[in-house]
Structure formats: C-alpha cells, structure tokens
N, C-alpha and C positions, 0 to 999 in steps of 0.2 A: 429283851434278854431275860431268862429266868433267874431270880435270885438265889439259885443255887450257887452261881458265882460267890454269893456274900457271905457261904457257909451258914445260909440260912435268913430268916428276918432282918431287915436291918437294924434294928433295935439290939439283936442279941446278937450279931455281929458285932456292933459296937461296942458291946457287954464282952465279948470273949475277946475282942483286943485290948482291952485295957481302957476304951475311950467313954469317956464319959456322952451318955444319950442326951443329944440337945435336938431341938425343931432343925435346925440347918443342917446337922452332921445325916440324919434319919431321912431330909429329901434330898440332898448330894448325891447320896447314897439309891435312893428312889430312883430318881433322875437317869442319873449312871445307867442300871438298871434294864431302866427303859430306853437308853439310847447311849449303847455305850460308842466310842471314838467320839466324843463331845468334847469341846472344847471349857476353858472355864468360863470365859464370857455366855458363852451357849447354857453353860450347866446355871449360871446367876443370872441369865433369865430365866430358865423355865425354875430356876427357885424363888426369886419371886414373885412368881406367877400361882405360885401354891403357898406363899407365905407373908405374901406381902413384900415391905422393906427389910432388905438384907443387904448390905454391900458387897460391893465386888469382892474386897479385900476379906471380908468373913468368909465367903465362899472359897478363896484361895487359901486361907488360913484352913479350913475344912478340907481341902483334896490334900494339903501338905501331909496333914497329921494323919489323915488314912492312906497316904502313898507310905508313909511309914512306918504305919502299924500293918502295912500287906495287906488294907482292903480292897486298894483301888490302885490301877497300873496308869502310869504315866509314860505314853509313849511321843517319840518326837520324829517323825520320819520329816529328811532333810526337804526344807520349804513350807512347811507346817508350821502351824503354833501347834504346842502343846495338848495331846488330845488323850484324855482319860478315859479307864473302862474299870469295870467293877469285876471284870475275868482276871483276876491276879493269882501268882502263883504256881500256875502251871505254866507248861509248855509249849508256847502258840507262838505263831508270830505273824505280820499282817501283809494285807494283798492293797496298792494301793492304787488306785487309777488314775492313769496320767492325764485321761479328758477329763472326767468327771469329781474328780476327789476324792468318791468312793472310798473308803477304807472299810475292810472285810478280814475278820479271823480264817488264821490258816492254821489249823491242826499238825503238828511237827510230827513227821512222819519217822524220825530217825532213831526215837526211844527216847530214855532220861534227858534232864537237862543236865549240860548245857547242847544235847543234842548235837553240834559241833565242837570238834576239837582241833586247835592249831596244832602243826607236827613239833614245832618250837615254843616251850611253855617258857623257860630258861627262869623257874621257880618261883613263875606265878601259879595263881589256883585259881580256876574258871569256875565259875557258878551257873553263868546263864549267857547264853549265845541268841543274841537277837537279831531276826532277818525281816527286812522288809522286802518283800515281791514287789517289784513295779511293772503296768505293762493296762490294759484295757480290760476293765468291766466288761461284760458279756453284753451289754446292754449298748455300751460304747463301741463295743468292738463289734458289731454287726456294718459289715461294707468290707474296708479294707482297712482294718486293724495295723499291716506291715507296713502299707506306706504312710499312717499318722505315726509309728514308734519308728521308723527310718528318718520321716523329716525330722522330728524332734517337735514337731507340729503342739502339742501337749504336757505342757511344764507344772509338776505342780506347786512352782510357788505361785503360778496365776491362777488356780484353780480352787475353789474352797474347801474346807475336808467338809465331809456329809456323812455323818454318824450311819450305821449299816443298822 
C-alpha cells in the first residue's frame, strides 16, 4: 500500500498527530503500510522482524494510540480478530471472502461519509457508516461461486484474514 495513506512519511505522520517518533511507532506504521488488514499479532511479528524484541503488548499499545490519533483504522468484520490498515479517514469499506479470508478495499461509491443514512436518526448524529461485502474472491470464486455462498460451505470464523 502507498504511504500516502499516512499523509506522508511515517515519521512526520507521527509529527503531525501529535505522537511522539519512536523505532516501534515508525515500523507499525511501515508494516501497516506494506500489508494493510493485518492483524496485531501479524503486525508484532513482522516488527520484530525489523527490530528485533518488541512485545506483543508495545505493539498493541502502538495501534491504540494511532487508531486514536486517525493514523491507523481498526477494523472487526464479525469472525475476525482485529485487523488494522494505515487507509484511515476516508471513505471505504471492505470486501471479505468467505473461502479464503481475503479482505480487500472497496471504494464507497455513494459520496461523503457517512455515505449511508438511516431514515430514523431520532437525534443521533452519524459520522461514519461502515459496510463490510461478504461473498468470494475472484480467485475463490472461479467454479461455482453460488452453490459454496447457498451451502454456507465458507465461514469466516474458520478462515484466516490475509492481508490484500
């Protein structure tokens, strides 16, 4: 993924949210990057893989504080752990495959966010409408795609997510 996502470097991503530049915040950040819908365990390997020892729990401590400073999205599609990407802030939502675990950005066709709106607000205020696609990879779905989503053949709590 290009780090245009990060509003640039990560270093000065970092600098423009508020966060202070450390070695684990700046490969999270890399990581992300280069393989976003990653999970955290996923993401604390390949950090220390580039850093040596890091704990688990620093690298969770690191996605916390940039899921909260809007550098990094945390998304949970039902059956999944937790899977982050470094595309935050705009308005996308994900395509997930039911054989393969596949998770893939889908461009929201419908304008601003929240891009959908309930007809019954009853005086809340919508920010952000998030949708997950579920259904076969193009890769998966070569044969007959209708009778694995009719059996149900394809669950993805059994299925691992695979960063796109």
């Amino acid at each position: 993924m290009p780090t245009e996502h990060l509003s640039g470097e990560p270093r000065n991503a970092l600098r423009e949210a508020g966060l202070r530049v450390t070695a684990p915040r700046v490969a999270v950040l890399t990581v992300l990057a280069a393989a976003p819908h990653s999970t955290a365990d996923e993401v604390a390997t390949k950090v220390r893989a580039e850093l040596g020892s890091v704990s688990t729990q620093a690298v969770y401590d690191v996605l916390k504080a940039c899921v909260a400073a809007g550098l990094v999205r945390r998304i949970e599609p039902a059956g999944f752990p937790a899977l982050y990407e470094t595309r935050a802030g705009d308005n996308h939502h994900h395509f997930v495959c039911r054989s393969c675990g596949n998770v893939a950005d889908v461009d929201c066709v419908a304008g601003a966010a929240p891009c959908l709106t309930p007809q019954e607000l009853a005086g809340r205020v919508i920010d952000e409408a998030e949708i997950v696609f579920w259904g076969l990879c193009a890769e998966c779905g070569r044969g007959e795609p209708e009778t694995a989503i009719a059996s149900g053949a394809a669950r993805p709590e059994n299925s691992p997510a695979h960063p796109s």
